[in-house]
DRENLUM-427548 format. One line per 5 residues: number of its first residue (from 1); for each residue x negated, y, z of N, C-alpha, C, O. Coordinates in nm, 2 decimals. Atoms other than C-alpha are relative to their C-alpha. Layout:
<sites>
NUM> X Y Z X Y Z X Y Z X Y Z | ...
</sites>
This chain:
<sites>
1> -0.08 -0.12 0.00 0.00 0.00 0.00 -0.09 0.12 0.00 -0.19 0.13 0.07 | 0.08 -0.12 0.01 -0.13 0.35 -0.09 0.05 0.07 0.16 0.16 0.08 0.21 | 0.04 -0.11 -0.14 -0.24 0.57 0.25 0.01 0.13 -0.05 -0.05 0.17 -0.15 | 0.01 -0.13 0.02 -0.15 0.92 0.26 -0.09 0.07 0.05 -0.13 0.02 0.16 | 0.18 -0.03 -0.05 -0.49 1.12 0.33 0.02 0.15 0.05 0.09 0.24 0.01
6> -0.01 -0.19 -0.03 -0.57 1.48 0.51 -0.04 0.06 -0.10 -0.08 0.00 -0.20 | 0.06 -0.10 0.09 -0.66 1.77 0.33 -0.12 -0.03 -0.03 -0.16 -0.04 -0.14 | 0.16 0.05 0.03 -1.01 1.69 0.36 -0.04 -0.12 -0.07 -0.16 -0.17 -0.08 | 0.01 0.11 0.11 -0.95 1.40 0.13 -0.10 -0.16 0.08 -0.14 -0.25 0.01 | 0.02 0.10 -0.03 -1.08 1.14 0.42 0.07 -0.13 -0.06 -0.01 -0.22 -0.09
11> -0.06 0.13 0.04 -0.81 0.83 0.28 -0.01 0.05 -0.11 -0.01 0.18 -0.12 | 0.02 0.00 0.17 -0.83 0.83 -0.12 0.13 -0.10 -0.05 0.12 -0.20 -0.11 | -0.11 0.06 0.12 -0.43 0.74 -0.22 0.00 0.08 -0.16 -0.06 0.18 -0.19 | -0.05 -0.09 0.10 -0.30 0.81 -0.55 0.09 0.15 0.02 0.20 0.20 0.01 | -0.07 -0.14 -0.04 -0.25 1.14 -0.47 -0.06 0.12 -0.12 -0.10 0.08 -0.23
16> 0.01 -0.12 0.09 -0.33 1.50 -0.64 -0.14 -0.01 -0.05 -0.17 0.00 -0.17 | 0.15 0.03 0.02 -0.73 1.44 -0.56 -0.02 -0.11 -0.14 -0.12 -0.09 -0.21 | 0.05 0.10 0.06 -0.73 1.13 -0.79 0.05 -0.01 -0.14 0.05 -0.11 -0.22 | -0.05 -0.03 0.17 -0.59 1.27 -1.13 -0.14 0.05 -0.08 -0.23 0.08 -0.01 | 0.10 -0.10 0.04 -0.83 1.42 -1.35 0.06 0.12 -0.02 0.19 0.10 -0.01
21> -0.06 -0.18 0.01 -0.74 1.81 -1.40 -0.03 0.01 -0.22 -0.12 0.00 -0.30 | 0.02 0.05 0.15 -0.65 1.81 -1.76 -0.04 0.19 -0.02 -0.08 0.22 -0.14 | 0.06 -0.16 -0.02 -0.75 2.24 -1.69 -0.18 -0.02 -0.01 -0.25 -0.11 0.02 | 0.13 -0.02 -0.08 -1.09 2.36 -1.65 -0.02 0.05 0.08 0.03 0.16 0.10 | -0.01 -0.04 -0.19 -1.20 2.39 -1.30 -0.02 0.15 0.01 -0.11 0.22 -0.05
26> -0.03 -0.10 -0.03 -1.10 2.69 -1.20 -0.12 0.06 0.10 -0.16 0.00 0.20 | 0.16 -0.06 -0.04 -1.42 2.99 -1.12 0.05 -0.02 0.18 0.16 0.00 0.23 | 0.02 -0.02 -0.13 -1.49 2.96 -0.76 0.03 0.12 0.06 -0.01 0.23 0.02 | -0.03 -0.12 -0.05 -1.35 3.18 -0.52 -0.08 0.07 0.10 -0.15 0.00 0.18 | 0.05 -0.05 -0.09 -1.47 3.46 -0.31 -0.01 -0.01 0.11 -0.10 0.04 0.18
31> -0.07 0.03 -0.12 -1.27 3.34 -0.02 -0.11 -0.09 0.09 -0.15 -0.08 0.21 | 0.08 0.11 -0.05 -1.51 3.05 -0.02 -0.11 0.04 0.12 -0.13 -0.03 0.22 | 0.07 -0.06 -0.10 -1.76 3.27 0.19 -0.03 0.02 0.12 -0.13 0.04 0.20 | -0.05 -0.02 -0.13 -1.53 3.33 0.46 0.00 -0.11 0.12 0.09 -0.19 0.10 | 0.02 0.12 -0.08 -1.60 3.08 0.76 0.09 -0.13 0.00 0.06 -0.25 0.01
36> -0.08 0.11 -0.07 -1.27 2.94 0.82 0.11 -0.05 -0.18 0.21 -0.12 -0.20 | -0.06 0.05 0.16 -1.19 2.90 0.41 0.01 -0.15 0.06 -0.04 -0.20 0.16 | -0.04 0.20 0.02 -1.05 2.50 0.32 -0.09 0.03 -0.10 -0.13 0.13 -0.15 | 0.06 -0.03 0.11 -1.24 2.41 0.07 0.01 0.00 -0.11 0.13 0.01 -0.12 | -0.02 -0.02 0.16 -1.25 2.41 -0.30 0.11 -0.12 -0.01 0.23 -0.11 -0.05
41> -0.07 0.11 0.02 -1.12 2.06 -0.29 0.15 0.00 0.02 0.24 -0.03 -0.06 | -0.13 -0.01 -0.05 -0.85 2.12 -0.06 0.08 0.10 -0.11 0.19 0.07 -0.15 | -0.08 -0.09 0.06 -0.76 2.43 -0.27 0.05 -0.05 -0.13 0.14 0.03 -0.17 | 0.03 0.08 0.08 -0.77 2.19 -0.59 0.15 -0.05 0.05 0.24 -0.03 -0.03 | -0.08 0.11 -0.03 -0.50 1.95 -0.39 0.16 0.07 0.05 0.27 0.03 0.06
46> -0.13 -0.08 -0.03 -0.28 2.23 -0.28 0.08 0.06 -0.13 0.20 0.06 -0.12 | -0.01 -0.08 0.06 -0.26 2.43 -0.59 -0.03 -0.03 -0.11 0.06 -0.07 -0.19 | 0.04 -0.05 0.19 -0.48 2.44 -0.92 0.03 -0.13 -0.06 0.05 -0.13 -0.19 | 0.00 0.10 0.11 -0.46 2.05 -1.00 0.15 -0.07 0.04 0.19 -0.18 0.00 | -0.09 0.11 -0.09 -0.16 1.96 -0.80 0.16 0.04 -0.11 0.19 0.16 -0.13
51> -0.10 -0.04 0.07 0.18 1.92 -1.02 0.15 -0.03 0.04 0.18 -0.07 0.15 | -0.13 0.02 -0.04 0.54 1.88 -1.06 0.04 -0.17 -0.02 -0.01 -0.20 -0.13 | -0.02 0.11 0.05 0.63 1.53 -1.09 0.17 -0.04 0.00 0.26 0.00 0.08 | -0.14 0.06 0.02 0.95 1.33 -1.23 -0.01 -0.16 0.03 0.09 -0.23 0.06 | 0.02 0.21 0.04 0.82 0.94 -1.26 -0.09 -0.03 0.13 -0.20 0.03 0.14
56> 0.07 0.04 -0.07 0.71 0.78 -0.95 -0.01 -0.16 0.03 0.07 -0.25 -0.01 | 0.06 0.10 0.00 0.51 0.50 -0.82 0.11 -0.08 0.11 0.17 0.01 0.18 | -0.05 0.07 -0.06 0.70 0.21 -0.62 0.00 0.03 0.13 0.10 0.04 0.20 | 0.02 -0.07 -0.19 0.53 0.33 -0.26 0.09 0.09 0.03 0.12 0.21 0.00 | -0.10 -0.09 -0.12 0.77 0.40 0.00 -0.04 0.15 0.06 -0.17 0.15 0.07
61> 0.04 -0.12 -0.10 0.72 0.75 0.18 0.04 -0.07 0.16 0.16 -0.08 0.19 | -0.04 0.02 -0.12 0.71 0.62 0.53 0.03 0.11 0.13 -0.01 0.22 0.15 | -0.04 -0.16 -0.07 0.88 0.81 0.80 -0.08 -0.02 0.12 -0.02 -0.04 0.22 | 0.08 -0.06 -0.09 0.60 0.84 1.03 -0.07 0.11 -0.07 -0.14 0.20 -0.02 | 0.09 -0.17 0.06 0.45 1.08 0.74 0.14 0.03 0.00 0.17 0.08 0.11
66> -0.09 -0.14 -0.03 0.79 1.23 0.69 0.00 0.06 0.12 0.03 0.18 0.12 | -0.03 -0.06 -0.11 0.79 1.32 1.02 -0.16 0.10 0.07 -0.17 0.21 0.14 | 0.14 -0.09 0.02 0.42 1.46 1.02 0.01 0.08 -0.10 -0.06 0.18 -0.09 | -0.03 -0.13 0.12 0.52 1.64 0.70 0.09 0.14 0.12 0.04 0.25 0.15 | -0.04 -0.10 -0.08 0.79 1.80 0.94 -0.06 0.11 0.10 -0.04 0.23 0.12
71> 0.07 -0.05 -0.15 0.57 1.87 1.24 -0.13 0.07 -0.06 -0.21 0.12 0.02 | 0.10 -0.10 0.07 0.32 2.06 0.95 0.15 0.12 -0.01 0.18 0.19 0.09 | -0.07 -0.07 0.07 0.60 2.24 0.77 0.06 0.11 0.13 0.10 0.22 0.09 | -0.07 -0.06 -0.12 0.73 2.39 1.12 -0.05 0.09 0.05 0.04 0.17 0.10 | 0.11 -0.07 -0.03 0.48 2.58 1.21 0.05 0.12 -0.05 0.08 0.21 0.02
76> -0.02 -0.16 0.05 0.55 2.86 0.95 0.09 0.06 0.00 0.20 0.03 0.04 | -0.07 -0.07 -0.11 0.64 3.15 1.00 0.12 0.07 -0.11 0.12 0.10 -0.23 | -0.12 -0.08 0.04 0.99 3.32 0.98 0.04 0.12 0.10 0.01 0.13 0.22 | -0.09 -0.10 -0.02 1.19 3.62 1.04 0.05 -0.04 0.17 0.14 -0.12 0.21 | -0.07 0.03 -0.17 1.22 3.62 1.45 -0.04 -0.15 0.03 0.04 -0.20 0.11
81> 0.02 0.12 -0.01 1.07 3.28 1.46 0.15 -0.12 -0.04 0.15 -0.23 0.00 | -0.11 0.04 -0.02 1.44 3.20 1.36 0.04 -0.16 -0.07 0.13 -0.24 -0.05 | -0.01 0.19 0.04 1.40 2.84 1.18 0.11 -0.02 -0.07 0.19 -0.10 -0.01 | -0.13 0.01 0.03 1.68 2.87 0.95 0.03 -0.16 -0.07 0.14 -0.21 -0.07 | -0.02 0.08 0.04 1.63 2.55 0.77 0.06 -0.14 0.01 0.06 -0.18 0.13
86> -0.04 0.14 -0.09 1.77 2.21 0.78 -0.02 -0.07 -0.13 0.00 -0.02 -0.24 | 0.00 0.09 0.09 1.70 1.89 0.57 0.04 -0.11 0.04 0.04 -0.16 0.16 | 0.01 0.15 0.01 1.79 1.58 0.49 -0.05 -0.08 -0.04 -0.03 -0.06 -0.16 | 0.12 0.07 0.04 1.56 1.31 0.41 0.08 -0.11 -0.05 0.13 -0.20 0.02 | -0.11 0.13 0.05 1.75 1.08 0.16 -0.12 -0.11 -0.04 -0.23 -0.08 -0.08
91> 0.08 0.10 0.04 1.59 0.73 0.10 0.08 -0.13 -0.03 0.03 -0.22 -0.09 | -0.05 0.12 0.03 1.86 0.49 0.08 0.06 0.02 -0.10 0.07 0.13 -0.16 | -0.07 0.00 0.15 2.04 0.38 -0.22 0.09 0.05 0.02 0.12 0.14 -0.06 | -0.11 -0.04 0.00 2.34 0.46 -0.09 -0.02 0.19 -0.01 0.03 0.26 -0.09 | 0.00 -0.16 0.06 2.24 0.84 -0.06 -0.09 0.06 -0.08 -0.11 0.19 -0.08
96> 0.06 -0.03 0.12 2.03 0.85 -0.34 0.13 0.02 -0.11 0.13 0.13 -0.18 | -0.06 0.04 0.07 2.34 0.72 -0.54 0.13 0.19 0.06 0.16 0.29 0.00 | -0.08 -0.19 -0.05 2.58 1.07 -0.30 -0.04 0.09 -0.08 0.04 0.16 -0.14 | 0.09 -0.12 0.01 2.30 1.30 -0.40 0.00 0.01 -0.17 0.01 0.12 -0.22 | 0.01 -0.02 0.11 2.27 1.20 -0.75 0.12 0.04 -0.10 0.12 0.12 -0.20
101> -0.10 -0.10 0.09 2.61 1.24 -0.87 0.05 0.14 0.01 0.14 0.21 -0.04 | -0.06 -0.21 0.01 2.61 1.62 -0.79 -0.12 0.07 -0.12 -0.11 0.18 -0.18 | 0.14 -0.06 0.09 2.26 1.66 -1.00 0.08 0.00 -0.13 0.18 -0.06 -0.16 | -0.03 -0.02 0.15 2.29 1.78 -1.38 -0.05 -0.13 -0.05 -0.10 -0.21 0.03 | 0.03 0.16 0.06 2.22 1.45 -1.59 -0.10 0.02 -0.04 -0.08 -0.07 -0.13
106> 0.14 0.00 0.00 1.88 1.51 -1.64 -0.08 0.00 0.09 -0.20 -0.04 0.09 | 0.07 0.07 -0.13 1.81 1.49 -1.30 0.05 -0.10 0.06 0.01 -0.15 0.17 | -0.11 0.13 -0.09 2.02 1.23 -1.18 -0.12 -0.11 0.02 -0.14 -0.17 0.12 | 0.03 0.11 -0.10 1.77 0.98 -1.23 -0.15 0.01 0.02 -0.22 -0.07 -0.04 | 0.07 -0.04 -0.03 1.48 1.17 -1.08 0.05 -0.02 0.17 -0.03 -0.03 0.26
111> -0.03 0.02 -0.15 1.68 1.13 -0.75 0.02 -0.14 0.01 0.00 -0.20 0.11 | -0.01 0.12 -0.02 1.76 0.81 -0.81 -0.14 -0.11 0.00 -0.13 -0.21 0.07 | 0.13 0.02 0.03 1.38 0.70 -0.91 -0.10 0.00 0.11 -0.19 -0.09 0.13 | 0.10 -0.06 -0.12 1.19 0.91 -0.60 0.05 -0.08 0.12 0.17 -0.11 0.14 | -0.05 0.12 -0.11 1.15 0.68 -0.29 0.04 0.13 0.09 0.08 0.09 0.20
116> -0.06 -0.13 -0.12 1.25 1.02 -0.09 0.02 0.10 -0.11 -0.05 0.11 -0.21 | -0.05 -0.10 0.04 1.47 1.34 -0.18 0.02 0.05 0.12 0.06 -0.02 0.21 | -0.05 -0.07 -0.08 1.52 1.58 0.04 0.09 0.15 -0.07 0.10 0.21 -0.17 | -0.19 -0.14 0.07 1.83 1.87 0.04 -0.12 0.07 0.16 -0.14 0.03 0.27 | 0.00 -0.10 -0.08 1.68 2.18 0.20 0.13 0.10 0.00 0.20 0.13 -0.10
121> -0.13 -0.07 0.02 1.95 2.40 0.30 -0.06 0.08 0.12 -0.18 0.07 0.16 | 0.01 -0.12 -0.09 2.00 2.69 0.57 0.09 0.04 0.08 0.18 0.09 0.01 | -0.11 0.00 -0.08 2.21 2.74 0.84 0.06 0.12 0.07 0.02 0.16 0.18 | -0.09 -0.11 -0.04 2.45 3.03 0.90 -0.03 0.06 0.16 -0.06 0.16 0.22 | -0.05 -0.01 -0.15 2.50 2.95 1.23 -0.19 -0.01 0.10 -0.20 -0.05 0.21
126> 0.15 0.03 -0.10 2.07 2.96 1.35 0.01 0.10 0.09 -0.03 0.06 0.21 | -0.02 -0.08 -0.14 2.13 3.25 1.59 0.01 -0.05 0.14 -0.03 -0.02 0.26 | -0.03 0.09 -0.12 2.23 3.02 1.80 -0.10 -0.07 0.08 -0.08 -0.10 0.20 | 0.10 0.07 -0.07 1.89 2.84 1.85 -0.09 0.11 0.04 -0.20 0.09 0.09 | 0.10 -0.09 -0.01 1.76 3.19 1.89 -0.09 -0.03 0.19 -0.21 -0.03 0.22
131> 0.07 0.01 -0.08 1.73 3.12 2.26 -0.10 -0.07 0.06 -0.19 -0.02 0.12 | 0.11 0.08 0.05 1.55 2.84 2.25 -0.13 0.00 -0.08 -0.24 -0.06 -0.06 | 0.10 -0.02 0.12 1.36 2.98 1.94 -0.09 0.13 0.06 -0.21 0.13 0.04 | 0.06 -0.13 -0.02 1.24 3.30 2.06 0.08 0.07 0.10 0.15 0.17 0.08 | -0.05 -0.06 -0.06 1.34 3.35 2.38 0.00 0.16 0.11 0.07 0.21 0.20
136> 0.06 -0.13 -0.05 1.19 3.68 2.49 0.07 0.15 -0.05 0.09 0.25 0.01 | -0.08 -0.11 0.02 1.38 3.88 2.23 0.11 -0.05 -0.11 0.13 -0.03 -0.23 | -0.12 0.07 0.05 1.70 3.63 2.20 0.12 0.08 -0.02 0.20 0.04 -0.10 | -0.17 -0.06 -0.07 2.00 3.87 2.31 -0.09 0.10 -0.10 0.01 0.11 -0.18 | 0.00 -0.09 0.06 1.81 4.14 2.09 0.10 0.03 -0.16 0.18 0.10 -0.22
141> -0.01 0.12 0.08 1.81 3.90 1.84 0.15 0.03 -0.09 0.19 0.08 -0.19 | -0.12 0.05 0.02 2.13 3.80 1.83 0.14 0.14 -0.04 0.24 0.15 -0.11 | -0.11 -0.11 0.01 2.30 4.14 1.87 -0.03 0.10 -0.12 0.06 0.18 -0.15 | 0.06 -0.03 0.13 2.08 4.26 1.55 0.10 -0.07 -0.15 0.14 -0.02 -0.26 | -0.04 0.10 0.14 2.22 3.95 1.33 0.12 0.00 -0.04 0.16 -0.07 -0.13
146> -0.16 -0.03 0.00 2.59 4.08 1.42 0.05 0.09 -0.16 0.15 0.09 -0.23 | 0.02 -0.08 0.13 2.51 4.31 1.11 0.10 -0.06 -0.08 0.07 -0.18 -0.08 | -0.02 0.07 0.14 2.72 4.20 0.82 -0.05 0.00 -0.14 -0.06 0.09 -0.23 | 0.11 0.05 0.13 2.54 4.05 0.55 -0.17 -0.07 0.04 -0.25 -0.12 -0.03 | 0.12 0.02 -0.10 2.24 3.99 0.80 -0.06 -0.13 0.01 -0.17 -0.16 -0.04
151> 0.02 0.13 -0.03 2.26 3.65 0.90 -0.05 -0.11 -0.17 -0.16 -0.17 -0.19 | 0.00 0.07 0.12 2.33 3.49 0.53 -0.13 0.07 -0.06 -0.20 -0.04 -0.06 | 0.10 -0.08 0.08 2.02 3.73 0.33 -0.15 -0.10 0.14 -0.22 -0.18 0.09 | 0.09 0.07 -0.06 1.78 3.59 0.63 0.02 -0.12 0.02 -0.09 -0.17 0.05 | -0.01 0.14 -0.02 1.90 3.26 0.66 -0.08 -0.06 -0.17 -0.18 -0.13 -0.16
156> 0.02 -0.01 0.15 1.85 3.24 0.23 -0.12 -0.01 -0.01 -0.18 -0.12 -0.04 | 0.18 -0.04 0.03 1.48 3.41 0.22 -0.08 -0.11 0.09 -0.18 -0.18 0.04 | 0.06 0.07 -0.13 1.37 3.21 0.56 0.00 -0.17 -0.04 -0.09 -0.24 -0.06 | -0.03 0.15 0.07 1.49 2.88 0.45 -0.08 -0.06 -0.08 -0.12 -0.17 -0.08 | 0.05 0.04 0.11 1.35 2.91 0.13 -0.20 0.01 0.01 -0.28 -0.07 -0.05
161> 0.09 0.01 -0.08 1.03 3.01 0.31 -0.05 -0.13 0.05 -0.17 -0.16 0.02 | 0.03 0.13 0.00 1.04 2.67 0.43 0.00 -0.13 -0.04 -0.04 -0.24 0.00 | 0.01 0.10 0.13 1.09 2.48 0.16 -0.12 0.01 -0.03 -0.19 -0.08 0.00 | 0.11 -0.03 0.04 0.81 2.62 0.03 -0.13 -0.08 0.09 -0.20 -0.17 0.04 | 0.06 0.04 -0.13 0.62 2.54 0.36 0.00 -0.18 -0.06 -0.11 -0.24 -0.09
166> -0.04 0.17 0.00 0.74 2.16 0.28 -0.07 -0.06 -0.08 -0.15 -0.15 -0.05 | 0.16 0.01 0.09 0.55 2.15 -0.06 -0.12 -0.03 0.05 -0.18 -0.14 0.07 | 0.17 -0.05 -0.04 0.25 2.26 0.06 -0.03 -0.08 0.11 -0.15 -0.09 0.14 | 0.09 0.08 -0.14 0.20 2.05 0.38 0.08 -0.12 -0.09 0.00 -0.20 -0.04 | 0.03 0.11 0.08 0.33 1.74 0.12 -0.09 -0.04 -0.05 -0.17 -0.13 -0.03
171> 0.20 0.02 0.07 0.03 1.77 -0.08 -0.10 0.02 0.06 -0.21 -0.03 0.02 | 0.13 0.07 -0.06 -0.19 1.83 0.22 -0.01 -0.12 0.01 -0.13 -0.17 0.01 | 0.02 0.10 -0.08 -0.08 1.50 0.33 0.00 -0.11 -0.14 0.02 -0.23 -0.12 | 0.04 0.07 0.13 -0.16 1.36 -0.06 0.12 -0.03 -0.06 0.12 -0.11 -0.16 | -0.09 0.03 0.06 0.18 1.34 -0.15 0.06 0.08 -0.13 -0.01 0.18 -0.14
176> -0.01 -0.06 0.11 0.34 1.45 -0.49 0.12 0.08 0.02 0.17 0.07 0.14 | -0.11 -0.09 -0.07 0.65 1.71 -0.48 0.09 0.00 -0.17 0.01 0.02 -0.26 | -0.04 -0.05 0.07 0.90 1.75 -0.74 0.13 0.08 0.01 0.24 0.04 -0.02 | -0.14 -0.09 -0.03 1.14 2.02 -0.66 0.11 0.07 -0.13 0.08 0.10 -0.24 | -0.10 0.03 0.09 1.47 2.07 -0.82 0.13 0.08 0.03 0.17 0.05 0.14
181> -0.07 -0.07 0.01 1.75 2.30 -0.88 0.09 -0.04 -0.04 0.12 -0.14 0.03 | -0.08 0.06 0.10 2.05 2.20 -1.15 0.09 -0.14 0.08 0.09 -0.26 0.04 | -0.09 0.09 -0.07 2.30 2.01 -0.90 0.12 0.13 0.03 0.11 0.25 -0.01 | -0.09 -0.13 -0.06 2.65 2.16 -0.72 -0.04 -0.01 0.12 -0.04 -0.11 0.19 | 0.01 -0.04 -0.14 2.58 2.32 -0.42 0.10 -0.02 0.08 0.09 -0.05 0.19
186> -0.09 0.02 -0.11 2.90 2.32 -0.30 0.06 -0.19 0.04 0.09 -0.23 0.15 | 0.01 0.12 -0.05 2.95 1.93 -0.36 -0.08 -0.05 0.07 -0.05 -0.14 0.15 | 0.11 0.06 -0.11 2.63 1.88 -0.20 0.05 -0.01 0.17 0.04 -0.09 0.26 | 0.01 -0.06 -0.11 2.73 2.08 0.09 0.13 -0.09 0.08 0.12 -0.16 0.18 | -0.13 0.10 -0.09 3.08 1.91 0.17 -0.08 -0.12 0.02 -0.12 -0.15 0.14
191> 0.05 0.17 -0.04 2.91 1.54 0.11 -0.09 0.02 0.08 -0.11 -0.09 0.14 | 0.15 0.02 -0.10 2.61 1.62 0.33 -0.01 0.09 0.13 -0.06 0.06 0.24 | -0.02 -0.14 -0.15 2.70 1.97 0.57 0.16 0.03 0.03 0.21 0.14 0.08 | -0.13 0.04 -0.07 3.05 1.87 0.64 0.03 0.05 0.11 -0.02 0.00 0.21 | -0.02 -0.05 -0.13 3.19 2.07 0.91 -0.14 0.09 0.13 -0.14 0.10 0.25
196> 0.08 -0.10 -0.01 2.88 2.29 0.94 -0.01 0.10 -0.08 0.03 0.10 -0.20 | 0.05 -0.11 0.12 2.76 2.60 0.81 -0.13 0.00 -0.10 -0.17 0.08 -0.19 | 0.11 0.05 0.08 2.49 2.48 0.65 0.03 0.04 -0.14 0.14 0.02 -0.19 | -0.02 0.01 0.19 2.43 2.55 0.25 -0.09 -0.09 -0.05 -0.21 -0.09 -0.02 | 0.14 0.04 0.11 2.23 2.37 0.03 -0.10 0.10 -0.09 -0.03 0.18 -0.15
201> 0.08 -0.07 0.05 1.92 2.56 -0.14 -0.01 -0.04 -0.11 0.05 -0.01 -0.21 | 0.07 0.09 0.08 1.72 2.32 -0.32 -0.03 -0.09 0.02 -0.06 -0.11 0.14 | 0.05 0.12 -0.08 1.63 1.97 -0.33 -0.14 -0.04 -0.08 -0.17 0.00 -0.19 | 0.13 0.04 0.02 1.27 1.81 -0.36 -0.01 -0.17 0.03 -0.01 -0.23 0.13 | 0.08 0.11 0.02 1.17 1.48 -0.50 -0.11 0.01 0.10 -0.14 0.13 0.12
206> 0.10 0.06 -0.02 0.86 1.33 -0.30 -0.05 -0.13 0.04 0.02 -0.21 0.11 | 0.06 0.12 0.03 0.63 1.06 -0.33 -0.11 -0.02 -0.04 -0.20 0.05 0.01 | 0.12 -0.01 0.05 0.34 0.94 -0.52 -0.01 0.01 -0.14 0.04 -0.09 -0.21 | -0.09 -0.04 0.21 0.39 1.05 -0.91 -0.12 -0.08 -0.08 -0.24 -0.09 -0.07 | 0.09 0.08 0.10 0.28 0.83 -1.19 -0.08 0.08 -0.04 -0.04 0.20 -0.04
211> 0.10 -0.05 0.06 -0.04 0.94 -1.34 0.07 0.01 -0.15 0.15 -0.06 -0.22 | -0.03 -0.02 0.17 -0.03 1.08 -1.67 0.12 0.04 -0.05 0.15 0.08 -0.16 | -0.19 -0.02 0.05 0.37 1.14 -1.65 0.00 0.13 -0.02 0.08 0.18 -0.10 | -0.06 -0.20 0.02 0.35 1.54 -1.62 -0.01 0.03 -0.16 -0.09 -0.04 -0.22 | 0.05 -0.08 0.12 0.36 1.74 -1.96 -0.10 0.09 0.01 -0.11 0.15 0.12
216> 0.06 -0.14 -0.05 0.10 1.99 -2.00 0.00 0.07 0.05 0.09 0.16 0.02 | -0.03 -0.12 -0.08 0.06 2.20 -1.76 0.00 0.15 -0.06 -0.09 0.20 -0.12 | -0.04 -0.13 0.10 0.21 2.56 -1.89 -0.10 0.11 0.09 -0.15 0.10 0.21 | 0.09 -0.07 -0.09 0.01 2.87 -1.81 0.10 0.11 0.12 0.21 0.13 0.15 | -0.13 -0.12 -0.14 0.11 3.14 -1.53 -0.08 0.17 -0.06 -0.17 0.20 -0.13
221> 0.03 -0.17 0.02 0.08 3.52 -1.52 -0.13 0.01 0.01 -0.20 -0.10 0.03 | 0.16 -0.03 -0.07 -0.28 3.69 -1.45 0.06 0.09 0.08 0.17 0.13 0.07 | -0.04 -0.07 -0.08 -0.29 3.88 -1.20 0.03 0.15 -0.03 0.13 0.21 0.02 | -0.12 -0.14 0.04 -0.23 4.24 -1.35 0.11 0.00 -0.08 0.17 0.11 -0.10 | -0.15 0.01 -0.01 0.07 4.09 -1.49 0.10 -0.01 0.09 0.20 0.06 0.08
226> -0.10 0.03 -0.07 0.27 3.96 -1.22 -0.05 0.13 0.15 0.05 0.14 0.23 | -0.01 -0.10 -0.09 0.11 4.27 -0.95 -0.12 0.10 -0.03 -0.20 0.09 -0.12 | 0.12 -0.10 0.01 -0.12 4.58 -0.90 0.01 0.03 0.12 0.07 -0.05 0.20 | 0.07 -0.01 -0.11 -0.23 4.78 -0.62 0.07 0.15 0.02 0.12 0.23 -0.06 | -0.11 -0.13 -0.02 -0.06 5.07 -0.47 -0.09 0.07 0.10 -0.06 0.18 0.16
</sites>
């Protein structure tokens, strides 16, 4: 069975490290200088070689790494420490088979395929854990988020925040990510946040992705297209 490995590439699964980079290695950064930089490699496994995947390998995601994915992904940071997100970690047929009939038919059997999907979503109702979450300035908190329009606009951004977050500590832990849009949210939401306030965001394939299955990788902005300096 393939081992999921740290950042520092101690275990060697089929993970991001073990593709070739069909790019050319990308110039060395300045960053690298700075003491507490990851290094090239890591930045390689998070980022420059690491892709989207659709076709995966037989290996289970076991839930002692899901749950070390979680206990990464938690960490970051949101708006008031407020933790809007909530997932579900699908792995059985039966809610592979839920999950898939809400997907567009081109994804359908991308959820049915990946030994794990998860549904990030966001919860209306997180105020609630504020005291728990941040209890020093809970009652500020709380009497802030009374705002209307407040709650939902930070629950959205914050959430998606940690989705994000979810990626990125997947591929520390060597896993592949393919995240995914083109389903109904609100079917999702009855079949899965049933008498909560919960929404659905986005959902993300993960696993270990066949080699060779991605298309070419497309290019991205440079940097004085997508920002400048003010």
């Amino acid at each position: 069975m393939l081992r999921h490995r740290a950042i520092d590439g101690s275990r060697q699964p089929r993970g991001a490290l073990g593709r070739a980079n069909p790019l050319r290695r990308a110039p060395k950064l300045t960053v690298r200088n700075v003491a507490n930089a990851v290094t090239q490699s890591a930045l390689d496994q998070l980022f420059r070689t690491a892709r989207t995947y659709s076709q995966w390998s037989d290996t289970p995601v076991d839930e002692h790494i899901i749950r070390e994915l979680y206990d990464l992904l938690k960490w970051g940071p949101t708006s008031g420490n407020s933790c809007p997100a909530r997932f579900v970690w699908i792995r059985s047929a039966e809610g592979k088979s839920r999950l898939a009939a809400f997907a567009m038919e081109t994804n359908r059997p991308k959820v049915l395929a990946a030994p794990l999907t998860v549904i990030i979503g966001h919860d209306l109702d997180f105020p609630h854990a504020l005291s728990k979450l941040c209890p020093t300035r809970a009652e500020f908190l709380k009497k802030m988020f009374r705002q209307p329009g407040l709650v939902e606009v930070t629950a959205m951004r914050n959430g998606s925040l940690q989705g994000a977050y979810l990626i990125i500590a997947a591929r520390a832990l060597g896993l592949d990510c393919g995240p995914m849009s083109g389903f109904n949210n609100i079917g999702v939401d009855q079949a899965f946040f049933a008498g909560t306030r919960i929404q659905s965001n986005f959902i993300c394939a993960i696993g270990y992705g066949r080699r060779g299955t991605p298309y070419p990788r497309n290019p991205r902005l440079a940097f004085e297209e997508a920002g400048r300096f003010a």
